[in-house]
C-alpha positions as CSV (number, residue, x, y, z in Angstrom):
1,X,16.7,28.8,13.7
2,X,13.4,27.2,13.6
3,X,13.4,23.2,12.7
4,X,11.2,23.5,9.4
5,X,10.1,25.9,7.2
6,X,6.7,25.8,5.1
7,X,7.1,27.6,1.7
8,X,3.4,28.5,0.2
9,X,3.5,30.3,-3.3
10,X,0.0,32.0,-4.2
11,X,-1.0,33.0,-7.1
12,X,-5.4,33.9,-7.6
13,X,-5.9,31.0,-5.2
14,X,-8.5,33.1,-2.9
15,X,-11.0,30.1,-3.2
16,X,-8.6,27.8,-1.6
17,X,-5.9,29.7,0.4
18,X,-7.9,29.5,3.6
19,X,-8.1,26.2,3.9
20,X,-4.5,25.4,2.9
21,X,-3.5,28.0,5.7
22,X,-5.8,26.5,8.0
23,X,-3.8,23.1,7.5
24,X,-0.7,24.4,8.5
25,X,-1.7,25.9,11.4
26,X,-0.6,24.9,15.0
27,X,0.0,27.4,17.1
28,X,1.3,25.6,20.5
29,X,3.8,24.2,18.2
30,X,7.3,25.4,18.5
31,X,10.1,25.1,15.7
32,X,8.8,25.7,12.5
33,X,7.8,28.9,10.3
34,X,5.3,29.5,7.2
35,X,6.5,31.5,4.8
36,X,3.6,32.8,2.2
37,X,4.8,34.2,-1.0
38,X,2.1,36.2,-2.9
39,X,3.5,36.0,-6.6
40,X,1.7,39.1,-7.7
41,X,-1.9,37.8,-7.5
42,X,-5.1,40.1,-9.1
43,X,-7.5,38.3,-6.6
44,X,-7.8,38.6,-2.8
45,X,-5.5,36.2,-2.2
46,X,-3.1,38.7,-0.5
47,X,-5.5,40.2,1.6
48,X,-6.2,36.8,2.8
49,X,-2.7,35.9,3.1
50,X,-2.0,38.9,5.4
51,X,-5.2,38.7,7.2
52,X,-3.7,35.5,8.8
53,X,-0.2,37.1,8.8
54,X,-1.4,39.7,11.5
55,X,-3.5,36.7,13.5
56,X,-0.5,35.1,13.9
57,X,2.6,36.9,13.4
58,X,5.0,34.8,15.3
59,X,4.4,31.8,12.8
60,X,3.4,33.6,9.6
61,X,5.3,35.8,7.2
62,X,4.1,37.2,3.9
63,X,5.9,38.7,0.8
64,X,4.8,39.8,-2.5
65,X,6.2,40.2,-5.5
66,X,5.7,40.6,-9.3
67,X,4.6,37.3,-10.7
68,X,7.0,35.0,-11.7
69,X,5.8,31.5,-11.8
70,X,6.0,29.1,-9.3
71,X,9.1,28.1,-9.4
72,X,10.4,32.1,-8.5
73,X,7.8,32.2,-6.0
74,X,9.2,28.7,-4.4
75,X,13.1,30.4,-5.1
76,X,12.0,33.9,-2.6
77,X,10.8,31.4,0.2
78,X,13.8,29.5,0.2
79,X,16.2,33.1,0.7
80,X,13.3,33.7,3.3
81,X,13.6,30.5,5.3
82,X,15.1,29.9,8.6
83,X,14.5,26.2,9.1
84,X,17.2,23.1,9.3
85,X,14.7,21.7,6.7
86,X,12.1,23.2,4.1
87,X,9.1,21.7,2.7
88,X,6.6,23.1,-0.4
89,X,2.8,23.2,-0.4
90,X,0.9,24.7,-2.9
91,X,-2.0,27.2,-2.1
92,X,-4.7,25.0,-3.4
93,X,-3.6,22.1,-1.9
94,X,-3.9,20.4,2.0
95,X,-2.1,19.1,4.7
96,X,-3.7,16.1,6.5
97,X,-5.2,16.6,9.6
98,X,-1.8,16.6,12.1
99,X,0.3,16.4,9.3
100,X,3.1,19.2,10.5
101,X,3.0,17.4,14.1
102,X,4.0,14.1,12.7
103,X,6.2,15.2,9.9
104,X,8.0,18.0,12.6
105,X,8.4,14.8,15.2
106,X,10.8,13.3,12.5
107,X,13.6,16.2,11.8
108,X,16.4,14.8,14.0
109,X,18.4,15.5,11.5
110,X,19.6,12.1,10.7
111,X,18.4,12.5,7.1
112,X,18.4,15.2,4.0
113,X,15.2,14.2,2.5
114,X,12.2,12.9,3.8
115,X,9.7,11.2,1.1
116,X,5.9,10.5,1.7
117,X,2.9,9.8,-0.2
118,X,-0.3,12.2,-1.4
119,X,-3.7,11.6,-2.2
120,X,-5.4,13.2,-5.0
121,X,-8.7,14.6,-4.4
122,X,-11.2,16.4,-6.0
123,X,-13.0,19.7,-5.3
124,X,-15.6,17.9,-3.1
125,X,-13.0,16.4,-1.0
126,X,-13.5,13.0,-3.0
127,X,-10.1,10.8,-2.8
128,X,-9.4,9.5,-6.4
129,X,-5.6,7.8,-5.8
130,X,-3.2,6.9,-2.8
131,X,-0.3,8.1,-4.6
132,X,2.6,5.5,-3.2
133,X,5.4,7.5,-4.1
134,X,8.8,5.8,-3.1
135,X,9.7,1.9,-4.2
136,X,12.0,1.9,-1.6
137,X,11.4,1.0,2.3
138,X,13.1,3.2,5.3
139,X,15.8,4.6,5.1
140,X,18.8,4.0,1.6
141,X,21.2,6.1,-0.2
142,X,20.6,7.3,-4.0
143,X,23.3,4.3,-4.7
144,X,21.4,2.2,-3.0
145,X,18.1,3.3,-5.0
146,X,19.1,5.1,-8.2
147,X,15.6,4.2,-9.4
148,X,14.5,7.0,-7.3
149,X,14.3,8.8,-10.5
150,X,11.6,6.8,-11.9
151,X,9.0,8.0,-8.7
152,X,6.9,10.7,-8.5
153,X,9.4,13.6,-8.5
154,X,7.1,16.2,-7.0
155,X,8.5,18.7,-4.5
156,X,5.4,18.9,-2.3
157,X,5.6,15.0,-0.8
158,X,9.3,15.9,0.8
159,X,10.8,17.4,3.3
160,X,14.0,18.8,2.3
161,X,16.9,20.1,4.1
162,X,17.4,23.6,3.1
163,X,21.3,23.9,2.9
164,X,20.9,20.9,-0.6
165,X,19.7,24.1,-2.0
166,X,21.6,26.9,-0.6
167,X,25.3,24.9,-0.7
168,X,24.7,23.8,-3.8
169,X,23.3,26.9,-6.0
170,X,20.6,24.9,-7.0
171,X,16.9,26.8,-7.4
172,X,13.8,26.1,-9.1
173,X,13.8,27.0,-13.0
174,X,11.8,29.9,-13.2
175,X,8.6,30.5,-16.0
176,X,9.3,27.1,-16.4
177,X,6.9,23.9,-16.2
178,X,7.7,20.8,-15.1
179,X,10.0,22.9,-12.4
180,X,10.0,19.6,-9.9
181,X,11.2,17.1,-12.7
182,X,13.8,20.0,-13.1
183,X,14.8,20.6,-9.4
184,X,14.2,17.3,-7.9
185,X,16.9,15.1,-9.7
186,X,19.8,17.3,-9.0
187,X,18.8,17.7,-5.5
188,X,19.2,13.6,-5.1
189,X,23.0,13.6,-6.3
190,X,23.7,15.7,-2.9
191,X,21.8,14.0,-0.7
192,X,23.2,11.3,1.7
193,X,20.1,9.7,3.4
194,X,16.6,9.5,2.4
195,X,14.1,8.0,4.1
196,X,10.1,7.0,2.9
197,X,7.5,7.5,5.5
198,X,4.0,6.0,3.8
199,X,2.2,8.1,4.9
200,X,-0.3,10.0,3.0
201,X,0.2,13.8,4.6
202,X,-0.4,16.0,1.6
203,X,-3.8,16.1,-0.2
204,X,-3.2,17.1,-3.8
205,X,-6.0,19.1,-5.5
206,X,-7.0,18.5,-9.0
207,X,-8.5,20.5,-10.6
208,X,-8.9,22.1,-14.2
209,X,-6.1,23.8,-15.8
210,X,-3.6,21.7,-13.9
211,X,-0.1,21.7,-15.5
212,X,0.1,18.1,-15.2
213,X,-3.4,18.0,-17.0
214,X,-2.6,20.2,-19.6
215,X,-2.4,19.3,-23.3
216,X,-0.6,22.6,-24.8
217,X,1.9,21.3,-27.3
218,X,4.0,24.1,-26.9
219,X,4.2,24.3,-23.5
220,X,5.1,20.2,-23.2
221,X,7.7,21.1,-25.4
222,X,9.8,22.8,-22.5
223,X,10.5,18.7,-21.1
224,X,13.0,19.0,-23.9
225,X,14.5,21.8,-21.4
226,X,13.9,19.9,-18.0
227,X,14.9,16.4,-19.6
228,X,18.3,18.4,-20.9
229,X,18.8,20.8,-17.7
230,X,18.9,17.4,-15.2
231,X,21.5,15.3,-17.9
232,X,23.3,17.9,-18.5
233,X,23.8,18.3,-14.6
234,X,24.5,15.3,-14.3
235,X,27.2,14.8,-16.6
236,X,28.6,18.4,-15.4
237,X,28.8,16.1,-12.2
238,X,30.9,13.3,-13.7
239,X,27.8,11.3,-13.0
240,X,26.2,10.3,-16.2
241,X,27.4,7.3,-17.1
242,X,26.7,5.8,-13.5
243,X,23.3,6.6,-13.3
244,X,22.9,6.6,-17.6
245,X,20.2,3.9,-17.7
246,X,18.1,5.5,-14.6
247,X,18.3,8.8,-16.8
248,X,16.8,6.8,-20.0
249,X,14.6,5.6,-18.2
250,X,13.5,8.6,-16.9
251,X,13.7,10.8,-20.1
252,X,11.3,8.1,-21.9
253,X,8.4,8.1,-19.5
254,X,8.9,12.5,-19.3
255,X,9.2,12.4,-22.9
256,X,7.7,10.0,-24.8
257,X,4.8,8.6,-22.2
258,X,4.0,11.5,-20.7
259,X,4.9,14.6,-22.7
260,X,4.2,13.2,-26.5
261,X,1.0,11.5,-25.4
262,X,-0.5,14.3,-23.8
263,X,0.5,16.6,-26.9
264,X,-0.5,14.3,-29.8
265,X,-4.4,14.0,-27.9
266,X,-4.1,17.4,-28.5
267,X,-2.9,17.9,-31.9
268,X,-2.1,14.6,-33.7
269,X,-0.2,16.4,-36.4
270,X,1.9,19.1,-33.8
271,X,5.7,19.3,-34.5
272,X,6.2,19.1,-30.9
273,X,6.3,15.2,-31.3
274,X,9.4,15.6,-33.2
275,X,11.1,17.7,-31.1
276,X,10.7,15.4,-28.3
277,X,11.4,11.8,-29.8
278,X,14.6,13.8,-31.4
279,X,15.9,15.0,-27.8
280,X,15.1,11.9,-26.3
281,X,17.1,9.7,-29.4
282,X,20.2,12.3,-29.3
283,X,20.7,11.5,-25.9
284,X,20.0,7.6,-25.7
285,X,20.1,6.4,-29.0
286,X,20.5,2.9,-27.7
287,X,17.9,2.8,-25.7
288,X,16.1,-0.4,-26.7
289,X,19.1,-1.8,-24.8
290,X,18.7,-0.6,-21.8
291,X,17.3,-3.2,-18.5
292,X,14.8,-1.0,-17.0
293,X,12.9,-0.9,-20.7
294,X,12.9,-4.5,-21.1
295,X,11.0,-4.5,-17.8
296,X,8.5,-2.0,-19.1
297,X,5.2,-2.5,-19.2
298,X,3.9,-4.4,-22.8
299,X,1.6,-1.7,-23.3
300,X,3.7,1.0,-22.3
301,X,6.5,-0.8,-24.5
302,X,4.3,-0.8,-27.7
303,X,3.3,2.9,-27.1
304,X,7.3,3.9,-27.1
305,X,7.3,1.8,-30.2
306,X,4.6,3.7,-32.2
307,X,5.9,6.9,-31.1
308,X,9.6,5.8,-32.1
309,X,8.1,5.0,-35.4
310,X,6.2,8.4,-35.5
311,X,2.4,5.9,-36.4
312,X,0.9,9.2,-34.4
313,X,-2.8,8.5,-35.6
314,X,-2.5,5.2,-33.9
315,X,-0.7,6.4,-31.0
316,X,-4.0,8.9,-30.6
317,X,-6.5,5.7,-30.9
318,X,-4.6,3.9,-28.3
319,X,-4.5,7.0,-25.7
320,X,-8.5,7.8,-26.3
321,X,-8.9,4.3,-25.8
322,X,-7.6,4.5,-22.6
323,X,-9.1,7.4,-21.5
324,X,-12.6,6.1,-22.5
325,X,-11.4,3.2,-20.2
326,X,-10.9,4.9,-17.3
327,X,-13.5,7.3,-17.5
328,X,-11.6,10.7,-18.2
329,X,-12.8,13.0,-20.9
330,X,-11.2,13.2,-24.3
């Protein structure tokens, strides 16, 4: 059994598969495994994939199969995968320069989930953010750090070790977005020790189109099935009510902050709105009470307020406001 196993999903990637592959790649290395999963791609991307397949076969294997979405694509790797722990990089995006040798020096096994930072870059290899993305020093417990939930619950910055998922049934949600918010959560309620390394190993590509940049009301509407797939498995777990104001917390930022905002700059007037305030309201109705949202931001506070109180045309002011503020197109 190899130590750690790389999972790539591709899917029409051929502009940038080479150099993700090329990121991974050490081949005096011992103990770890890429597994590339071509999920049905129309472009050369599995020609490329198997091109470096047959250049090195002893660290690279390929599958394909009918497109499914990310989130099936990251589910065939994991019944593929040999190693102690896994780890997720999408086929646009890089590894830093040594980043498997530093990150395969730490799997002693003393830990189920290793967290460490990304920076987002542009096409031209510009760095826009160093994406800090644990609150937490070294090594804790989720007891210790329940506010775990509130950090960047991406699947690429963490190494996970593989038998969270296979011991306890739990897969990515697939045809799903938002499949991290979905996976990541549940995954923490299993794990005994984390540890935060800040190091900036993964280089996160944005680009146009990006789900996280994407303003399709319909689509932001399945949140309401994330938020509800992660409480629900929590209180399935007779762990609700300990980590209820964590959860809140969480489900207003996914929500209202980020899901309602990026809809309503889309379509002031879209039903989706509605559908998302009433998910969030069924399940914390008493929100306002809760610690972590008097600690909120005053800005960020005010925002939950207009969208609590459904003033939509100024909630869309306030967000092209801040766009126009930090430069991003409206």
């Amino acid at each position: 059994m190899s130590k750690l196993s790389i999972i790539v999903p591709i899917y029409n990637v051929e502009k940038y598969l080479a150099a993700c592959l090329d990121s991974l790649l050490y081949p005096e290395l011992d103990g770890y495994e890429i597994i590339a999963v071509n999920d049905g791609s129309t472009d050369a991307s599995g020609e490329i994939a198997g091109q470096y397949a047959a250049r090195y076969p002893s660290l690279i294997r390929t599958v394909t199969t009918p497109n499914g979405g990310l989130g099936q694509a990251r589910n065939v790797g994991l019944e593929l995968a040999s190693g102690e722990y896994v780890m997720f990089v999408d086929s646009d995006d890089t590894l830093r320069d040594r980043a498997v040798t530093e990150i395969l020096s730490l799997l002693d096994g003393s830990f189920d989930i290793l967290i460490f930072d990304f920076l987002t870059v542009n096409e031209d290899g510009k760095v826009f953010a160093h994406e800090r993305c644990c609150g937490r020093e070294g090594d804790f417990s989720f007891a210790e750090y329940p506010e775990l939930l509130f950090d960047a619950p991406n699947a690429c910055n963490k190494v996970w070790r593989r038998s969270l998922f296979s011991e306890n049934g739990i897969r990515f949600p697939a045809g799903l977005w938002f499949e991290d918010l979905a996976t990541s959560p549940r995954l923490y309620l299993h794990a005994e020790r984390f540890r935060y390394v800040p190091e900036a190993w993964y280089r996160y590509l944005q680009r146009g189109g990006s789900i996280t940049n994407s303003r399709s009301p319909e689509r932001n509407r399945e949140m309401i099935t994330v938020i509800d797939m992660v409480t629900d498995y929590y209180r399935e777990a007779g762990q609700f009510e300990r980590y209820r104001p964590q959860l809140a917390y969480m489900a207003c930022r996914h929500e209202l902050l980020f899901s309602t905002t990026r809809v309503n700059l889309a379509a002031p007037d879209s039903p989706v709105q509605d559908l998302l305030l009433a998910d969030f309201l069924a399940r914390f109705p008493d929100f306002r009470e809760n610690p972590y949202m008097r600690q909120m931001p005053k800005q960020h506070r005010l925002l939950v307020e207009l969208i609590v109180r459904r003033r939509r045309r100024a909630v869309h002011a306030l967000m092209k406001l801040n766009n126009i503020l930090k430069g991003k197109n409206t």
